[in-house]
MDTraj code that builds the backbone (N, CA, C; nanometers):
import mdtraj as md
import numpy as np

residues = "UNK UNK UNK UNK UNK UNK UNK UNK UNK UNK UNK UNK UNK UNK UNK UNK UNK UNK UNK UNK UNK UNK UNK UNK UNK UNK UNK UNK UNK UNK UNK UNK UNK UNK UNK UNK UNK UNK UNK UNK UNK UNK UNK UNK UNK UNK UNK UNK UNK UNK UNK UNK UNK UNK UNK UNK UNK UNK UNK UNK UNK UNK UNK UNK UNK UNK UNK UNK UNK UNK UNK UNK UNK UNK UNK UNK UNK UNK UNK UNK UNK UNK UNK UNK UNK UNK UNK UNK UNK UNK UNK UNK UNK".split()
xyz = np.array([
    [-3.2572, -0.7433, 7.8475],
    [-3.2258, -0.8852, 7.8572],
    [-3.3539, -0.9666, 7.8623],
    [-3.3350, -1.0846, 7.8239],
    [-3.4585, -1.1645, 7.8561],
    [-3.4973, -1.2018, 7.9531],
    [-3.5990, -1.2152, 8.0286],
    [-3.6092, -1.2347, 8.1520],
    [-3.5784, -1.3409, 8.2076],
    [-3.5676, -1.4195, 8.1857],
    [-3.5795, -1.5836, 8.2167],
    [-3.3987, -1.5993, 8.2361],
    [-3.3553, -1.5250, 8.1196],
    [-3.1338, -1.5167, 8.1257],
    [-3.1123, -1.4516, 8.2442],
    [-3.1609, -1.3104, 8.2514],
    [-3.1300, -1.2369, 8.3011],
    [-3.1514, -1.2790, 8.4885],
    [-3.2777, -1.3522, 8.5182],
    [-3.3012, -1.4094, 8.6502],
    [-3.1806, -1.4768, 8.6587],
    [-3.1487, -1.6083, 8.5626],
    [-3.0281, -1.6562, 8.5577],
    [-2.8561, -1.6329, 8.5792],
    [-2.9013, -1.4938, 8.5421],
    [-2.7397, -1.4388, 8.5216],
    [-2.7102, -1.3506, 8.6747],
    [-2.8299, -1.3082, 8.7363],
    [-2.8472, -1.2435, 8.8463],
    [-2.7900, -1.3307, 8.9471],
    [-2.8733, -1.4656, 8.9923],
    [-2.8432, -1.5846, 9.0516],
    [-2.6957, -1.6217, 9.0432],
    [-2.6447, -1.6349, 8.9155],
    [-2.4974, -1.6879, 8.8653],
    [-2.4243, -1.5664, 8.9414],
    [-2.4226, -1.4635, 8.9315],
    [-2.3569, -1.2923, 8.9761],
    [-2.3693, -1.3295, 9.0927],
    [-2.4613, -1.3189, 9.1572],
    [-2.4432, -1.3856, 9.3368],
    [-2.4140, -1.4884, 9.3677],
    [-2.4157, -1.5985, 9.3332],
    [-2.3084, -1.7273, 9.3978],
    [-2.1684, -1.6638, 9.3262],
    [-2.1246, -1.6043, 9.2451],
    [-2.0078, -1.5734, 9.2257],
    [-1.9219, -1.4680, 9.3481],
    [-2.0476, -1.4033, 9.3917],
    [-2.0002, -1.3028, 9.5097],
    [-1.9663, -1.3922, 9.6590],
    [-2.0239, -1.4697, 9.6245],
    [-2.0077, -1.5659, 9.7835],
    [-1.8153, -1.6475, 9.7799],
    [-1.8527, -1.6990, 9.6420],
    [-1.7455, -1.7796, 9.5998],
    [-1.6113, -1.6907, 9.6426],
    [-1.6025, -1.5546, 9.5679],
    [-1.4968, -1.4609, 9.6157],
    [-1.4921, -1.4251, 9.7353],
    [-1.6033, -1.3831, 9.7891],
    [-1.5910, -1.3496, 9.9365],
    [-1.4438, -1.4681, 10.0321],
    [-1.5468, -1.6199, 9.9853],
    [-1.4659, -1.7596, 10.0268],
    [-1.3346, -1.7472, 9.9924],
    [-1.2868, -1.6915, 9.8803],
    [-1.1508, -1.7736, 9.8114],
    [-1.0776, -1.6187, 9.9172],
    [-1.1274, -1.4992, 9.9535],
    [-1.0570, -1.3878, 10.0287],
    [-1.0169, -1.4693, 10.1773],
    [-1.1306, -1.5250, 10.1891],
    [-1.1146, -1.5517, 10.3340],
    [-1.0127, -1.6686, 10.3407],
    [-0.9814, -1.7523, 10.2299],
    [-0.9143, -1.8862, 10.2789],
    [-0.7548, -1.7966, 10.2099],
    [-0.8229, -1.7507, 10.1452],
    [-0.6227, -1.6611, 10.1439],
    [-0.5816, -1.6284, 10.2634],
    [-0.6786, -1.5107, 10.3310],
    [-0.6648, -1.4847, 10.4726],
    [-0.6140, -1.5477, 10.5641],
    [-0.7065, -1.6653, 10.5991],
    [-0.6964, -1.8042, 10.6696],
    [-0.4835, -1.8547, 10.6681],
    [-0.4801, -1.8575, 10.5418],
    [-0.3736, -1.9036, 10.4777],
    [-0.4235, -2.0715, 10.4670],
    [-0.5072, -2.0845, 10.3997],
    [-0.5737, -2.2516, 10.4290],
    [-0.4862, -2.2976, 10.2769],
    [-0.4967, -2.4327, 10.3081],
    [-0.4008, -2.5250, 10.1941],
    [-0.3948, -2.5025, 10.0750],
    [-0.3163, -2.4711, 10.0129],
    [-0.3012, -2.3791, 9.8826],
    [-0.4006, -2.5029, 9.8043],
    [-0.3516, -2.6280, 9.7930],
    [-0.4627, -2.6520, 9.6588],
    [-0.6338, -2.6409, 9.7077],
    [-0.6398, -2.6522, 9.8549],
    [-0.7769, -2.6180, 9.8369],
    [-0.8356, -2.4292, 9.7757],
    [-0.7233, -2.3160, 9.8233],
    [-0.7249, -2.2632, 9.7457],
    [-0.7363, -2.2380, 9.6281],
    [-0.6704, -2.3248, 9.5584],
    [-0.6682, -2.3329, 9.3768],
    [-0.7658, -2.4054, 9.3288],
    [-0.8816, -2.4957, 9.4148],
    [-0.9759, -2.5785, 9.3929],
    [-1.0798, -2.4250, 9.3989],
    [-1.0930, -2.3608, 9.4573],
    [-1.1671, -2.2872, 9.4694],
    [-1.1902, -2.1889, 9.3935],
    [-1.0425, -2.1491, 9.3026],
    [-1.0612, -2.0538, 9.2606],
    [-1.0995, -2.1090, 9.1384],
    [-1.0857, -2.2639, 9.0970],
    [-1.0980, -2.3262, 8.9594],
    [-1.2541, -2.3272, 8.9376],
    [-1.3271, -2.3284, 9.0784],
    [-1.4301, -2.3285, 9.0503],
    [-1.5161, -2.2064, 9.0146],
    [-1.4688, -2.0756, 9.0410],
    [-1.5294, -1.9635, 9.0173],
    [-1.5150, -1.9456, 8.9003],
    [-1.3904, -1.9936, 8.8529],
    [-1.3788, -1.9988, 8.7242],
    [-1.4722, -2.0385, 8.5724],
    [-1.5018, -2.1926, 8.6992],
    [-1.6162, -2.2695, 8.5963],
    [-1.7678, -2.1575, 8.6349],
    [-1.7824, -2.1049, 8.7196],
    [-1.9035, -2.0207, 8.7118],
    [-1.8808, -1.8978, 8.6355],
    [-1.7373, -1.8521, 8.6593],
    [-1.7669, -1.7379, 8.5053],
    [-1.8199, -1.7708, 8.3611],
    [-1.7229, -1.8962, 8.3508],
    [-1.7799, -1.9402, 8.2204],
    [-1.9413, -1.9856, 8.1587],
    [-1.9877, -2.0431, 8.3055],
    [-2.1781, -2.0470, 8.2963],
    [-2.2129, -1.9198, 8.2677],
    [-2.1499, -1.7981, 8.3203],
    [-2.2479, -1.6958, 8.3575],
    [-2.1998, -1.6163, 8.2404],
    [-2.1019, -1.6325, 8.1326],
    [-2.0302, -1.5935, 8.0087],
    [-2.1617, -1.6670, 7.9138],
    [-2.1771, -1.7673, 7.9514],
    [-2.2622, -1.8533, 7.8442],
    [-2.4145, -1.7719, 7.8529],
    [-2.4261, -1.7641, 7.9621],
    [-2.6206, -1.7078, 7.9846],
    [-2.6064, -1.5416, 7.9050],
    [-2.4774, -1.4541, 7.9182],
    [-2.4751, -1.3445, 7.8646],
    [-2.4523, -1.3940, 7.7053],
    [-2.3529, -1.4467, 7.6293],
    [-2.3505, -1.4735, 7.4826],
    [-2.4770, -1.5326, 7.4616],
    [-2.5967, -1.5908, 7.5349],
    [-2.6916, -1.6850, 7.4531],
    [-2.7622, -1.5168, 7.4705],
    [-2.7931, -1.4685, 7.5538],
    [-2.9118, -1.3408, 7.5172],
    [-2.8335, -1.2913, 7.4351],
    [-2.7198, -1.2238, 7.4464],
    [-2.6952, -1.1650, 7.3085],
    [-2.7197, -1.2300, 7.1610],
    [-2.6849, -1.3374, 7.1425],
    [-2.7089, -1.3977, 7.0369],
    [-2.8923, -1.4087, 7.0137],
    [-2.9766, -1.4478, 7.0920],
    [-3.1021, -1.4063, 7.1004],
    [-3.1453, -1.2795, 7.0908],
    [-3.1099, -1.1751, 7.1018],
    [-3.1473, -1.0336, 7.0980],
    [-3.0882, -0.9128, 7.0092],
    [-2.9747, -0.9231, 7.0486],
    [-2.8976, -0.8273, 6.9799],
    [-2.8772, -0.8826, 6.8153],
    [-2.7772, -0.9783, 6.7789],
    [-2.7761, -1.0546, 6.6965],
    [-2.8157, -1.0959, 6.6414],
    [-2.9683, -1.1154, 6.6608],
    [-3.0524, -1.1831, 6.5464],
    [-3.1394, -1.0672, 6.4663],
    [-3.0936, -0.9750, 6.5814],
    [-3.1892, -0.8224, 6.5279],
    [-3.0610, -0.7517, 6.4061],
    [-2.9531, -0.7321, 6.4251],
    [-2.8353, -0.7095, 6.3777],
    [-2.8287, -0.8094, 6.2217],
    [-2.8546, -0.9427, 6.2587],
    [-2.8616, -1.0172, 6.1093],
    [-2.9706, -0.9825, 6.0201],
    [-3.0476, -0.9857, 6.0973],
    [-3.2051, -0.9258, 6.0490],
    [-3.1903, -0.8096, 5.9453],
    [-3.1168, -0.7148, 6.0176],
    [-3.0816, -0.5864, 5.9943],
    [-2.9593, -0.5977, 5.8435],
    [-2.8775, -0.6644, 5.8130],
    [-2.7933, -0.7138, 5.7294],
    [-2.6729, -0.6274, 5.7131],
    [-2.5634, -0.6136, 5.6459],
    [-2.4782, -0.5455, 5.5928],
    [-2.3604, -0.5201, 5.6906],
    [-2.3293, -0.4116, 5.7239],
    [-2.2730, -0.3502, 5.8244],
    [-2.3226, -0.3897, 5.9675],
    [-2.4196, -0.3998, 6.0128],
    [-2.4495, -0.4478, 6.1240],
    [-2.4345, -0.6373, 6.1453],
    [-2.4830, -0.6993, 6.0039],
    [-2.4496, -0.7835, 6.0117],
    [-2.2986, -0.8265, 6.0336],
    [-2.1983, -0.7714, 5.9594],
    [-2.0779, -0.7801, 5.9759],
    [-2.0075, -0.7885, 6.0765],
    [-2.0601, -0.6482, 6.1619],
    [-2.0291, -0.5957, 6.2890],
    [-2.0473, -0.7344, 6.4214],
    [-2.1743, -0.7327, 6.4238],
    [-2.2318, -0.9129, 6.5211],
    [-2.0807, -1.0405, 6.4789],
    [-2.0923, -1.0537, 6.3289],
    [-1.9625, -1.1004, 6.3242],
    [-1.8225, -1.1205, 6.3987],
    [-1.7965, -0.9690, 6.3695],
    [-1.6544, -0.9656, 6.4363],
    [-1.6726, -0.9500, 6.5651],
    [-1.7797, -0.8813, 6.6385],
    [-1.7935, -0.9110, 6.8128],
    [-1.7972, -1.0536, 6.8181],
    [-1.8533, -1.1395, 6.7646],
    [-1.8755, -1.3200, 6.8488],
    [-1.7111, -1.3522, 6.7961],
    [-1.6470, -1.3040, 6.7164],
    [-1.4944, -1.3810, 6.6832],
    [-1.4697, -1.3130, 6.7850],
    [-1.4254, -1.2162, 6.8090],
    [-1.3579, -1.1270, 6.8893],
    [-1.3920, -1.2109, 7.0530],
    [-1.4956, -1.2103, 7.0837],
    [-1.5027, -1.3064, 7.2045],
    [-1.4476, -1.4396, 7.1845],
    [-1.5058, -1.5375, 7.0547],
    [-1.4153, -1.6218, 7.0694],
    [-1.2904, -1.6680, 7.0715],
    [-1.2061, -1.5454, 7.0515],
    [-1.0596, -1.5246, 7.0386],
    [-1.0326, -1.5337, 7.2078],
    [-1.0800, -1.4268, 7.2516],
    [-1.0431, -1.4102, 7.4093],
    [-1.0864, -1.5215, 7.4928],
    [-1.1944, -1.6022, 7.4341],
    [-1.2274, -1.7450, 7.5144],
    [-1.0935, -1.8554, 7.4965],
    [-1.0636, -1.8166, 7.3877],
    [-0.9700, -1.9410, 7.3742],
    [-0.7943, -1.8962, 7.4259],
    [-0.7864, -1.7851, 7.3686],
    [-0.6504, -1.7242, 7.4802],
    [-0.6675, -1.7497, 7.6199],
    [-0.7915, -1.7465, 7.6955],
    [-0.7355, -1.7869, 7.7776],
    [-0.7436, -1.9421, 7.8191],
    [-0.8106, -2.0382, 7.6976],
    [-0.7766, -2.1586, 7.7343],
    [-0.9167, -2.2250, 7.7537],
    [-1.0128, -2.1579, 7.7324],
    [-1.1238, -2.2162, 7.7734],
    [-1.2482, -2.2621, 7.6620],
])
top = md.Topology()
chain = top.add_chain()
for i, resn in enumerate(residues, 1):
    res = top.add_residue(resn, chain, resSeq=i)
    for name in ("N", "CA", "C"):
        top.add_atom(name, md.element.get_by_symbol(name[0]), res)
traj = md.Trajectory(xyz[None], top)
C-alpha cells in the first residue's frame, strides 16, 4: 500500500473500532433507538471513507500496473472496479 493511504486507512480502521465498540454499548444500554440508528449511519459514512482510501490505492497501484500491463490483465482491473461498483450501488451508496 502506499504509505500516506495506508496511515490513512489504519486511522479510518480505528475510529471505526471505537464507533462499534459505541453502537454495542448503546444497544446494551437500550439508549433511544434513533440515536442508535444515528450512530450506526455514521459508521456507515466511515466505511465508505475508508472504501474510498482502499479503491484510490488500488487504482494507484494495482491498476495502473495491470493497464500498463494490457490485455487480460487489463480486462481483469475492469471487471473488479464494475464488480465493486455494482455492490456500491446495491447497496445504495
Amino acid at each position: 500500500m502506499i504509505s500516506d493511504l495506508k496511515k490513512r486507512a489504519m486511522h479510518r480502521a480505528s475510529i471505526l473500532e471505537g464507533q462499534l465498540r459505541g453502537l454495542g454499548k448503546m444497544i446494551e444500554n437500550e439508549e433511544y433507538c434513533m440515536d442508535i440508528v444515528t450512530q450506526s449511519l455514521a459508521i456507515q459514512k466511515s466505511l465508505s471513507s475508508l472504501n474510498k482510501l482502499l479503491v484510490e490505492n488500488h487504482l494507484r497501484t494495482h491498476v495502473s500496473d495491470m493497464f500498463a500491463e494490457g490485455g487480460e490483465q487489463k480486462e481483469h482491473a475492469v471487471s473488479e472496479l464494475l464488480k465493486v461498483y455494482e455492490l456500491a450501488n446495491i447497496r445504495g451508496e
